[in-house]
N, C-alpha and C positions, 0 to 999 in steps of 0.2 A: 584408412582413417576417413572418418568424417565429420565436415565442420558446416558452420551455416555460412560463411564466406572464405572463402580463397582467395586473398591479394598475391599477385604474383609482382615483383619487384619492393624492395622494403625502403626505394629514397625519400625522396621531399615526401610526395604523395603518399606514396605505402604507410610511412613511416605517420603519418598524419592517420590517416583510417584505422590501420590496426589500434591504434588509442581509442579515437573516437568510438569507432563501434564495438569496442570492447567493456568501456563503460558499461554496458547494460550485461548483467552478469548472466544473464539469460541469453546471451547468445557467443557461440563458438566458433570462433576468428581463430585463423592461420594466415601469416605472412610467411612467404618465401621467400627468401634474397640470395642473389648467387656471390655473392663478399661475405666478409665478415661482421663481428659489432658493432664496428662503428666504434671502439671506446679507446685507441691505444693514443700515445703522444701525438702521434705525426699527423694525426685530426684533430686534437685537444688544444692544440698549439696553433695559434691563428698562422704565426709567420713560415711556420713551415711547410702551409703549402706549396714552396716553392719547390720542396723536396719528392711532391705526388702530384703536379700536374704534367712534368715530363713525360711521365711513363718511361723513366729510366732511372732506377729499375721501376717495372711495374705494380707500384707499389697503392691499392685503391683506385685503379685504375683503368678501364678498361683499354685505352690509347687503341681508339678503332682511327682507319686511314680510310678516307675518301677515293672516289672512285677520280681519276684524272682531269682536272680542272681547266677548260680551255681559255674561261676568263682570266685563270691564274698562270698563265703558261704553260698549260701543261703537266702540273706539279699534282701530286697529291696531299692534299692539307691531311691536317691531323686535327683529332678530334676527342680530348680527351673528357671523359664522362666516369662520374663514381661508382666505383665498384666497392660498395659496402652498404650496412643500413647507414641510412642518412644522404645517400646517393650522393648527386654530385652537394651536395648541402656539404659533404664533408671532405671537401675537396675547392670552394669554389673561396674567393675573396670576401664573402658573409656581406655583402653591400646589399643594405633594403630598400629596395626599387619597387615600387608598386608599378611606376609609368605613370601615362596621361590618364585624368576619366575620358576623356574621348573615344581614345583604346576602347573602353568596354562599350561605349553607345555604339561606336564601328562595331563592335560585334555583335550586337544584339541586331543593327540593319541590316548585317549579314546572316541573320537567319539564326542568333542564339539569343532569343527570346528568355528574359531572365537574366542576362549575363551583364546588362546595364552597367553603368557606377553607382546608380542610384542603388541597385540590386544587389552589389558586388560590395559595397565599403562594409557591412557590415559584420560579412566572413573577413576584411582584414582587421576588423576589429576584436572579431573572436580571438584570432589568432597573437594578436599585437603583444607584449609587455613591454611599452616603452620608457625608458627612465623619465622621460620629460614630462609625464603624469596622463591624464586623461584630457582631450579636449574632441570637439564637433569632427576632427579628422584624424584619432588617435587615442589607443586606451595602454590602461598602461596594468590588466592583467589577465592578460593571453600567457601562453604557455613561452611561445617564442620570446625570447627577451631582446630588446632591440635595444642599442646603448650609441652613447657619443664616445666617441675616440681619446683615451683620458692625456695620450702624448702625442699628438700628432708631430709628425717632424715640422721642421722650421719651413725647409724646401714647401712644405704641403702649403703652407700658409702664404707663403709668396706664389707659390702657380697662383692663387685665389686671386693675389695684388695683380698678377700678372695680366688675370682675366678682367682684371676692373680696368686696368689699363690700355684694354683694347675693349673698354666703353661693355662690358659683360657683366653686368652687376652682380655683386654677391647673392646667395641665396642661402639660408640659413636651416631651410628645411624641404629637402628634392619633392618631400609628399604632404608638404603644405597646399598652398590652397594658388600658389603656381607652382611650375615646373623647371621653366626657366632661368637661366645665369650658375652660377659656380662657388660651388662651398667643399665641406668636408661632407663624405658620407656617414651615412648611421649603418650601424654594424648589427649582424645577428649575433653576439657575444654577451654572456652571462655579466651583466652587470652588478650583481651582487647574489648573497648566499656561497656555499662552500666551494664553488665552480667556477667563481669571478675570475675576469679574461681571458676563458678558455671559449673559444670556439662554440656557440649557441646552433647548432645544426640540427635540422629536424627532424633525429633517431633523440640526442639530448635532450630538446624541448618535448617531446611527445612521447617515445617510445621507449627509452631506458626508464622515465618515472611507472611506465606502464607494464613491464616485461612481468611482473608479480603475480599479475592477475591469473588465476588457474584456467581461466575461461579464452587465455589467448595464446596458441603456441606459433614461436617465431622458429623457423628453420631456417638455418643459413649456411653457406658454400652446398646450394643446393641448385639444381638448375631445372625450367619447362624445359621440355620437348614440345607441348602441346598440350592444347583445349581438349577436353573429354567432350562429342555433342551424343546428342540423343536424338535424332531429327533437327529440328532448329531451335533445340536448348542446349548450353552451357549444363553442361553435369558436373564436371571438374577438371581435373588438371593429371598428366603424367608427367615424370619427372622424368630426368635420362637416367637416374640410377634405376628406371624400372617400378620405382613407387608409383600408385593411383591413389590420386588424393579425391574426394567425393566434395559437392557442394552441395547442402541440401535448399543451400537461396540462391546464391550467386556467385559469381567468377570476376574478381574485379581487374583488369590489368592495370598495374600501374609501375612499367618497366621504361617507361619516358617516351621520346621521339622516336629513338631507336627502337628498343623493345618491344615496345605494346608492338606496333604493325609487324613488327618480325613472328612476335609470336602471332599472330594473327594470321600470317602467310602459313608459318607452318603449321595452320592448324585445318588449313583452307579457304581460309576465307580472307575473299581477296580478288585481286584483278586475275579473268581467268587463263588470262594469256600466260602473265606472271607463275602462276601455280602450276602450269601444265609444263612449262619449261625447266621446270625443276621436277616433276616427276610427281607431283603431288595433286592428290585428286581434290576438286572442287568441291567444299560442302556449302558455301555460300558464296556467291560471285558478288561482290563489292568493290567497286571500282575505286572508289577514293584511297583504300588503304596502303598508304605507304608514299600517297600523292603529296603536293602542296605543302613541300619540305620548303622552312623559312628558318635564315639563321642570320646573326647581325656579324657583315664582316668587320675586321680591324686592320688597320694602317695604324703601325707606330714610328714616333721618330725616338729617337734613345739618343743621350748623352753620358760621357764621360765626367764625372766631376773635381774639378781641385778641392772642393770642400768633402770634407770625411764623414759627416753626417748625415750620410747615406746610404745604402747596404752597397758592399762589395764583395765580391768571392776573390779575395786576398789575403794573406797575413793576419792584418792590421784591424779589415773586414772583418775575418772569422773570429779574429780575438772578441770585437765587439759585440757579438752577435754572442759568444758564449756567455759573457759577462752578463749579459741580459738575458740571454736563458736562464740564470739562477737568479735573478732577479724577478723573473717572471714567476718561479714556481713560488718563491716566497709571497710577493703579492700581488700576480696577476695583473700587474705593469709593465710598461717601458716597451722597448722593439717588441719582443715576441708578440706581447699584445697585438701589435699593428696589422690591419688587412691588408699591407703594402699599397693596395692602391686607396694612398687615403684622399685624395682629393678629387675633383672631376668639376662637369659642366653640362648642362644642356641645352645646346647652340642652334638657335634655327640659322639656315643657310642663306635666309633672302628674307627681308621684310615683308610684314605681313601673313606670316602664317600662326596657324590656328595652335600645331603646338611644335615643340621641338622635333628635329628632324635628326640630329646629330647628337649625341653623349660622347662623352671625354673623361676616358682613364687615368688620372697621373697617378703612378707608382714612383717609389722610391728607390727603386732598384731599378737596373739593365735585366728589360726582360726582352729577351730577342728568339723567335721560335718557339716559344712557350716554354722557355728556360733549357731546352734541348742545345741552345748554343752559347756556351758559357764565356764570359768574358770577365776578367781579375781587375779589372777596373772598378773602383767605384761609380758611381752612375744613376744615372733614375730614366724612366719613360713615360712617355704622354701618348697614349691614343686614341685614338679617332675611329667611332663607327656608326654607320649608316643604322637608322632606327627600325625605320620601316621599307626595306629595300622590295624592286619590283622583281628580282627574280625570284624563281620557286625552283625548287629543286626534287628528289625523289629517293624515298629509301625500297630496297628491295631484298634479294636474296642471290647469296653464288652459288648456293646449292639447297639441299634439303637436309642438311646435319644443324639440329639445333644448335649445336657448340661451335659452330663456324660465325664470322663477324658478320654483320649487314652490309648491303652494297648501298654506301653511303653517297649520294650524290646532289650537293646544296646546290649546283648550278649557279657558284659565286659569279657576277659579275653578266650572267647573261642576259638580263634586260640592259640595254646603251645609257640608261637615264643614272642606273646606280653608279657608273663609272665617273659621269659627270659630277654625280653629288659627292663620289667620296674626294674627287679632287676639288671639290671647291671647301671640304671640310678639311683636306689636309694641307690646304693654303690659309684658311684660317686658325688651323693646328700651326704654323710656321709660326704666323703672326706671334700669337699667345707665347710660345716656349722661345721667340726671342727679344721677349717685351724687358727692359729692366731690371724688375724685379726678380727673375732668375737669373742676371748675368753671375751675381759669387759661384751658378751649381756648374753654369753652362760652360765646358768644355769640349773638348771635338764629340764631333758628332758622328755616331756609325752613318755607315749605308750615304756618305754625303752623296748629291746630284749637281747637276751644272743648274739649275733652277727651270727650265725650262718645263714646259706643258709635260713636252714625249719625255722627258725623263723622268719627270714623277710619275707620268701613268706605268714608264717599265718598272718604276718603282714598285707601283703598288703590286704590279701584277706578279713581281719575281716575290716578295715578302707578306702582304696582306693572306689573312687567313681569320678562323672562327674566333670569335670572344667570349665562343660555349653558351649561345643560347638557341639551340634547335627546338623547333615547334612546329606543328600542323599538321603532321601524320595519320593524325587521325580525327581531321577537321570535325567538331559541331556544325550544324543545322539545318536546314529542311529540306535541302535540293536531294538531285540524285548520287549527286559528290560525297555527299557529307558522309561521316564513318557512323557517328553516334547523333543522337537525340538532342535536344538541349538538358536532356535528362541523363545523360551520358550515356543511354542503353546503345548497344553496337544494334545499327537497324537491321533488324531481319531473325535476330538469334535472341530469344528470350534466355533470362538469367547472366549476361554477361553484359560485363560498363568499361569503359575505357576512362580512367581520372587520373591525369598526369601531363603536363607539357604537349602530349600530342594533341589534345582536344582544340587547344588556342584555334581558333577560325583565320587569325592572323596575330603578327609579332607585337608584341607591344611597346610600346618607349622604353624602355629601361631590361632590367637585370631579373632576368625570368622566373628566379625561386620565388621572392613572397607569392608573387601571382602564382605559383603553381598550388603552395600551401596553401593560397585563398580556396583555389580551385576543390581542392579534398577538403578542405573545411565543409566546402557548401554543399559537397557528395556525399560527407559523411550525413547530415542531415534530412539530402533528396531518401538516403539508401536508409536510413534509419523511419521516416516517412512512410515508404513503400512496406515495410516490413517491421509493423509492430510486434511487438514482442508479448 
């Protein structure tokens, strides 16, 4: 078969393009995704992603494991990332984080010319449908629907007191015009029409209104093996069931942090050290791919609660939680609506900086090892992650079988300076979760320590792990590092773009989907540009 692009992966990003450049019925789009729809309960339902970030069972889930963590003792973290259209969008907490503008002017001085804030607000404007209307930082009809939280639990509203109380002022909108202090977040969730409180995820907002189109076929529980080249053009793509799919423009990857450099190894093109040890012959040596892996670690502290308006996996818990399930489906309220972590912060560590350094999860529930360690208590948690940490880490390959995982390695904790920061944020995490205003929730506490320096750090180092935002795998801009163009083009291979979470130059403040949605927003347009119709 052949089409005028090939997106390989169908998540945030795929999931954005296959729409966009299908609009124009003049041209011949395929998306491949190795999951499914994206359409059943267990994504539609905000609260139950409790149920698919385990990967037990593996349910949307790719639950890839890290390669041995020496910052982390030794351990191999986990890493779970969405295996459906709608990638991890349908799987993640739905919290819309743009981050700092700074974020983007850092990236534009690193060499992604274009990627500005100045440059960049306008693709989250595309994107936006926000309930609180249109204003200078916010539109309110994009496709994604961005909504306020219509119950937040009582607990969410005192962490907020909690924050004012150790001098953290409130903040009423994370992507307002600062960043700073502690409120509720705004959710990717259908705030109204026939969809209301289901789960707003970026196959939903973009590509189930678009699936009609005759001019765009989505294949899914399909998988790459590899880049079809032609010298140093992208032609297309093979699939491992043995299908060759044809590009007659382009080969877009957009399989995330993971992916894109995976496929891009196995395609050969890549560090050639890398390729030869696996048996794979060189068709382009590119040394950055798979480089300058960044991810935001988390430290939580978890409590037990004597108050019951909280989720617990008990009895009492599960009766609640059903009750509101049929409550939900009736009108798209109550618990199930909730992204569990409905409240947070963003904490600079020391006076005087430019912008926050630290962001702060409070969930509602005992989340301990990404819900892999189950506890019948009722409970809630608050955590703590480094924004912009100095280590880097690397993705690679264990062999040469497309279907085999990535050799994941974030390199948590190996610059000395991250260690420092996350203990001075999970001292100021202490503070906050035992201010007043939460004593009705605060009952014993897991994982207690004798309070000391070395016991928090074995602390962190035996429990701390990812809060699922990997990025930089396939860095933008203009050194010899960089993977891609500020045009997204992969340098050296004509007809082939990398648009998804890998491009980031570096991490940004916050919670990486809208930015990645921004990112294919602005692609779809560079690639629409390039290739009139």
């Amino acid at each position: 078969m052949e089409y005028d692009f090939i997106i390989a992966g169908g998540g945030s990003a795929g999931s954005v393009l296959a729409a966009r450049l299908s609009e124009n019925p003049a041209r011949r789009v395929c998306l491949i995704e190795a999951g499914g729809a994206g359409r059943d309960l267990l994504i539609r339902a905000p609260a139950l992603v409790a149920t698919m970030v385990s990967g037990r069972p593996p349910l949307h889930n790719w639950g890839f494991r890290t390669t041995p963590q020496p910052g982390l003792g030794g351990r191999r973290g986990f890493q779970p990332r969405g295996k459906a259209l709608g990638g991890s969008s349908a799987i993640n907490a739905m919290l819309y984080i743009r981050g700092h503008p700074a974020d983007y002017d850092e990236w534009a001085e690193l060499g992604a010319e274009g990627w500005d804030w100045r440059s960049v607000l306008p693709w989250f404007l595309r994107a936006e449908g926000n309930m609180r209307g249109a204003s200078a930082l916010h539109a309110e009809d994009g496709p994604l629907q961005v909504a306020d939280q219509r119950q937040p639990r009582a607990i969410s509203h005192a962490f907020v007191q909690a924050c004012a109380e150790n001098q953290i002022a409130p903040n009423p909108d994370f992507n307002g015009d600062h960043q700073e202090g502690a409120g509720l977040y705004q959710v990717t969730q259908f705030h109204d029409g026939p969809h209301k409180g289901e789960r707003c995820s970026a196959v939903a907002a973009y590509l189930h209104p678009a699936m009609q189109r005759p001019n765009l076929t989505v294949l899914t529980h399909r998988r790459i093996a590899r880049i079809t080249l032609e010298g140093r053009r992208a032609t297309g793509v093979l699939l491992t069931d043995g299908a060759h799919l044809r590009a007659r423009r382009e080969v877009i990857l957009s399989a995330g942090a993971f992916g894109s450099p995976q496929i891009l190894l196995l395609s050969g093109i890549g560090p050639a050290d890398e390729l030869r040890a696996h048996g794979i012959a060189v068709q382009h040596e590119l040394e950055g791919v798979g480089r300058n892996l960044q991810d935001h670690l988390d430290y939580t502290i978890s409590h037990e609660s004597p108050r019951r308006d909280v989720v617990g996996l008990n009895p009492r818990g599960l009766m609640r939680l059903a009750r509101a399930g049929l409550r939900w489906r009736k009108t798209g309220e109550g618990l199930f609506a909730s992204p569990m972590a409905e409240a947070g912060a963003f904490l600079c560590s020391a006076p005087g900086l430019e912008r926050p350094d630290l962001q702060v999860h409070f969930v509602i529930g005992i989340v301990d090892d990404h819900m892999r360690k189950l506890h019948w208590a009722d409970g809630w948690s608050a955590h703590i992650c480094l924004l912009r940490p100095e280590s880097r880490g690397s993705l690679g390959l264990y062999d040469a079988r497309p279907t085999s995982a990535p050799r994941i390695d974030p390199g948590f904790l190996s610059a000395p300076d991250d260690l420092d920061l996350m203990v001075r944020g999970a001292r100021m995490l202490e503070r906050i979760v035992g201010a007043p205003a939460l004593a009705p929730w605060r009952g014993r506490r897991l994982y207690p320590h004798d309070g000391s320096d070395a016991a928090l750090i074995a602390d962190i180092r035996a429990r701390a792990d990812t809060i699922y935002h990997p990025v930089g795998t396939c860095r933008m801009g203009r050194d010899p590092e960089a993977v891609v163009t500020p045009g997204l083009r992969v340098r050296g291979i004509e007809g082939l773009r990398v648009v998804d979470a890998s491009v980031m130059p570096r991490l940004i403040g916050g919670n990486t989907n809208a930015p990645t949605i921004m990112i294919a927003e602005r692609a779809a347009s560079l690639i629409a540009a390039d290739h009139p119709a």
